[in-house]
MINULUM-251138 format. One record per residue (C-alpha): chain; residue in one letter; y, z, x. Coordinates in steps of 0.05 Angstrom, whole numbers, always signed. Layout:
# residues N
ch aa v w u
A A Y Z X
...
***
This chain:
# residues 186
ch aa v w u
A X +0 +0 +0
A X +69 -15 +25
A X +134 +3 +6
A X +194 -38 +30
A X +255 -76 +30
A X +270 -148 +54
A X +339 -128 +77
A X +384 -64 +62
A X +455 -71 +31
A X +517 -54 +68
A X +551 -13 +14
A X +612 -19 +33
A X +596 -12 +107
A X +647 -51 +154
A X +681 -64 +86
A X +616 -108 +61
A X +593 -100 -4
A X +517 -136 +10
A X +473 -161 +58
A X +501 -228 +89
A X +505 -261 +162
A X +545 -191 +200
A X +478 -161 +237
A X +495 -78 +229
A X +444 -32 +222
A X +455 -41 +156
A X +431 -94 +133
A X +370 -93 +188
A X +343 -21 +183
A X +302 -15 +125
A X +251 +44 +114
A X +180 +23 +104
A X +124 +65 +72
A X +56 +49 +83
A X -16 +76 +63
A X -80 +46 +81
A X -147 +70 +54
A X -187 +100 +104
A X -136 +108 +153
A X -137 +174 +196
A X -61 +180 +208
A X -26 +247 +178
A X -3 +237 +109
A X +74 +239 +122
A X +70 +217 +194
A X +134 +177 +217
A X +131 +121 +270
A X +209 +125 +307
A X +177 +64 +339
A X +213 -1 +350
A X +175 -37 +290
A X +197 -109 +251
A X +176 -131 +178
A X +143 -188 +215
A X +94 -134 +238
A X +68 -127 +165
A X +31 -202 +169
A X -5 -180 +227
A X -26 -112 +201
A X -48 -140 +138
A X -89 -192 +173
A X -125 -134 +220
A X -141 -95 +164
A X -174 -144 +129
A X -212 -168 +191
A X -190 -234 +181
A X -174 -268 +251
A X -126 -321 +268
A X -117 -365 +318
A X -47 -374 +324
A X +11 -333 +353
A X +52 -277 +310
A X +124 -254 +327
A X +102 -181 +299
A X +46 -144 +316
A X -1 -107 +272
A X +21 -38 +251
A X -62 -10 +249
A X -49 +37 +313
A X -4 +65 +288
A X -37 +89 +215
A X -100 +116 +254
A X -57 +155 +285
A X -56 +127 +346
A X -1 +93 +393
A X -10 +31 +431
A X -11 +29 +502
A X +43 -30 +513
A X +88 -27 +442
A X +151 -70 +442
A X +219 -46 +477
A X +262 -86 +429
A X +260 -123 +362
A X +295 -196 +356
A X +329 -223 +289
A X +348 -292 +281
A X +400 -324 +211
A X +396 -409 +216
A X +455 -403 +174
A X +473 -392 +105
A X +519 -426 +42
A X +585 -415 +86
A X +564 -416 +163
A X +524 -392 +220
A X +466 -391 +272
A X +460 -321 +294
A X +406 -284 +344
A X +404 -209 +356
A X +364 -171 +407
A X +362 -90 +403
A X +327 -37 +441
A X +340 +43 +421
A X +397 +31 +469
A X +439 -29 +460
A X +447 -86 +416
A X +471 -162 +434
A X +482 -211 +374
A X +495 -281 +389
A X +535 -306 +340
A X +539 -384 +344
A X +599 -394 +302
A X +639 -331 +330
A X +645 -282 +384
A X +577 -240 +404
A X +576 -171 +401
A X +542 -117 +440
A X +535 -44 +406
A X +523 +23 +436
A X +470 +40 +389
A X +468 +115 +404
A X +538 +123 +431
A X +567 +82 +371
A X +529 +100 +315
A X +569 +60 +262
A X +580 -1 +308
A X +647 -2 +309
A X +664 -21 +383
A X +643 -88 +396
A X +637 -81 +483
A X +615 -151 +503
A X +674 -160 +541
A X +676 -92 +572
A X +657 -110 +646
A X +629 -48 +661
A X +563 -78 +614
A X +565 -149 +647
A X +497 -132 +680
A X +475 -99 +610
A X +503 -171 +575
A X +466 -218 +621
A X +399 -182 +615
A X +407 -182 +537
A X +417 -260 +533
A X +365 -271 +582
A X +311 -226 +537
A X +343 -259 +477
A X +337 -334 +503
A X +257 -322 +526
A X +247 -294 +459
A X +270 -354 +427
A X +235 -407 +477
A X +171 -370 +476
A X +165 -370 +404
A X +202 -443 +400
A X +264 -428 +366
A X +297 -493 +352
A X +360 -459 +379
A X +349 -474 +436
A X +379 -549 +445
A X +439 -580 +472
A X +488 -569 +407
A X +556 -546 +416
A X +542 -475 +392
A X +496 -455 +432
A X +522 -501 +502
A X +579 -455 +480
A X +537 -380 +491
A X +562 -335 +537
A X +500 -342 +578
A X +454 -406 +551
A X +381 -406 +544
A X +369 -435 +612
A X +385 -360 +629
A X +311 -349 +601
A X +278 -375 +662
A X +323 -338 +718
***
């Protein structure tokens, strides 16, 4: 059994009313409740984990023993309801918008640090996710993150060519990044 939303609603949050292209926390952290038959974990166990909706495919898959050849962005969730953690569990979660009635290609990468949106039709953003809570001080051009910036893209852009993004191409938008995808293989 799982419990979910697709997307949260800002509420008023950075003066939005609902979900749209900005990438805050909230619109992208959405609480999740699941239950599998069977399963050893502690009833009301919570999993501060890095996890993604597109893990729920993959855990649905498992737990039906049904195998598939072919590659997931997510992974399955089942470690973690037999109470158990996996050895080598993600260090960040990736969101991609191709765009939407008005504008917009956008790419986010976040770790329980920092958080870099690309944002092909404005300026990208990178958020102090502890320090700044409510992501209100945007500190991509702060030089004392350059380093911080560079790594971000370069996680972001192998993301997207190992999982073949079709952002990745010559277009103005993204010829346009801050640091391009060819930063993905450096």
């Amino acid at each position: 059994m799982l419990f979910c939303s697709d997307h949260g609603d800002y509420a008023g949050e950075h003066g939005l009313r609902c979900k749209g292209l900005p990438c805050f926390r909230g619109a992208y952290h959405v609480p999740a409740i699941v239950r599998w038959p069977g399963m050893r974990a502690q009833a009301g166990a919570i999993v501060d984990e890095l996890v993604s909706l597109a893990d729920f495919g993959p855990t649905f898959l498992e737990g039906a023993d049904i195998a598939v050849d072919r590659m997931f962005t997510g992974r399955s969730l089942m470690p973690f309801l037999r109470g158990e953690k996996p050895d080598e569990w993600r260090s960040e979660v990736y969101t991609q918008s191709n765009g939407n009635e008005l504008y917009g290609i956008q790419r986010s990468v976040f770790s329980n640090d920092w958080k870099l949106v690309y944002n092909g039709f404005d300026f990208d953003e990178l958020y102090d996710v502890n320090g700044d809570l409510y992501e209100l001080r945007n500190e991509i051009d702060n030089p004392a993150h350059a380093g911080r910036v560079r790594e971000l893209y370069r996680l972001l852009w192998r993301f997207a060519a190992e999982h073949g993004d079709t952002c990745i191409n010559p277009y103005i938008m993204v010829a346009l990044a801050r640091y391009g995808p060819a930063e993905a293989f450096r």
